[in-house]
C-alpha positions in Angstrom: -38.4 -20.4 24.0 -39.9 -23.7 25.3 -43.0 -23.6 23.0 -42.0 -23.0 20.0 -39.4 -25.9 21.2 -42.3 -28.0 22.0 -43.7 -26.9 18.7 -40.5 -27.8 16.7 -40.5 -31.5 18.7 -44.2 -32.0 17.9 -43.5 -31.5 13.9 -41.1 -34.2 14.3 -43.9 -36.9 15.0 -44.6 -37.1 11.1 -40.8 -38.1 10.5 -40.9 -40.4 13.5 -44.1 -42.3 12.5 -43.9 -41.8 8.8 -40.9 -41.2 7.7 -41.9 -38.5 5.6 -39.1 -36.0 4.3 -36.4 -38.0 6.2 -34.8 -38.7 2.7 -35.3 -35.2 0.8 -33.6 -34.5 3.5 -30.6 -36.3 2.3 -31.3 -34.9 -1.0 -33.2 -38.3 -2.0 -37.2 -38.5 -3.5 -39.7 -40.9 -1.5 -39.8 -44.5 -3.4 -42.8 -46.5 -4.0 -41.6 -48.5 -0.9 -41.9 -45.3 1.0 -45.5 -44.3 0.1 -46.3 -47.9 0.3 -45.6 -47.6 4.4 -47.8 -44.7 4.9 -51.8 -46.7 4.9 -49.6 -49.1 7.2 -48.7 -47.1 9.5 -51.4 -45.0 9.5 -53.7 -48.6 10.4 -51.6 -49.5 13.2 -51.5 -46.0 14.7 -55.0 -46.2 14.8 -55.0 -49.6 16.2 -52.4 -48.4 18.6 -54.6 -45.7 19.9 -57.9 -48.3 20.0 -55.8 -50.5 22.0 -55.0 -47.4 24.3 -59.1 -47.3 25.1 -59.1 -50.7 26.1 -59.9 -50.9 29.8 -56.7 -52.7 30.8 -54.9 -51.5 33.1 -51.3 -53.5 32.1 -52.1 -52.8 28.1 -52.1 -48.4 29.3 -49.0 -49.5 31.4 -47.9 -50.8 28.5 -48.9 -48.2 25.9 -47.6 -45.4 28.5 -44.4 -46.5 28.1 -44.3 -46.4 24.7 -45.6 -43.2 24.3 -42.6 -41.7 26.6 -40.3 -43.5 24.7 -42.1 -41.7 21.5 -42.0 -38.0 23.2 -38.3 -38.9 24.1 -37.0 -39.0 20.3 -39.1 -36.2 19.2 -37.3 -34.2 21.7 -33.8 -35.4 19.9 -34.3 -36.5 16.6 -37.7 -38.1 13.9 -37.5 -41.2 12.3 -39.2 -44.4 12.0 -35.8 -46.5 12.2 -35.9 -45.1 16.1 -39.2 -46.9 16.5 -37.7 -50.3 16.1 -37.5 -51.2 19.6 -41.0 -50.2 20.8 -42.5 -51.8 16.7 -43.2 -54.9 18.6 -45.1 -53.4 21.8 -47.2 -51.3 19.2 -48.6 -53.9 17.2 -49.3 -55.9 20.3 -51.2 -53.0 21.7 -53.0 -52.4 18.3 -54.2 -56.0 18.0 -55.9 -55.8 21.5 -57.3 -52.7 20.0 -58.2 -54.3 16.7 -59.7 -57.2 18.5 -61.7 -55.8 21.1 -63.6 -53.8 18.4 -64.3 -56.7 16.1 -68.4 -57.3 16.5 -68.7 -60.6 18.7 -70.3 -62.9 16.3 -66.7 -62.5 14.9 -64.3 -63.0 17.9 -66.6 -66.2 18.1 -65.0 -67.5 15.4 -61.5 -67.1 16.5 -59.5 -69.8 18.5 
């Protein structure tokens, strides 16, 4: 059944990126620290995927590899601690994003 398998691996993204239901899962409730974390990282998925338009070819390079990484671990397993190693390529690539899209009277300003 390799859609409802591809199905089952796409439901995992929310766990991945959000960590949502990881720890009712362990029979725990979501702290304030856990709903705190979810306007974050919806921001920086956003600037993630605005960084993604930018016409560069290294940034897609970049942002490619990432995304495999991503589609790896939903294969296997969702949760944001898996994200670690890749946390630092994502904000790079959401800055470029965030930047590009600032009007230019305000990227005048900056150094």
């Amino acid at each position: 059944h390799p859609f409802k398998y591809i199905m089952l691996s796409a439901y995992r993204f929310l766990p991945l990126w959000f960590n949502i239901s990881v720890r009712e899962g362990y029979g725990d409730k979501m702290t304030v620290w856990d709903y705190a974390t979810l306007p974050q990282q919806v921001i920086l998925l956003v600037a993630f995927i605005l960084g993604l338009y930018k016409r560069n070819e290294s940034i897609r390079l970049i942002g490619f590899s990432i995304l495999v990484y991503f589609i790896a671990y939903l294969a296997v397993q969702g949760q944001i601690r898996y994200t670690i190693p890749v946390a630092s390529g994502v904000i790079a690539i959401g800055a470029v994003g965030l930047l590009s899209n600032l009007p230019t009277s305000i990227r005048n300003l900056l150094p």
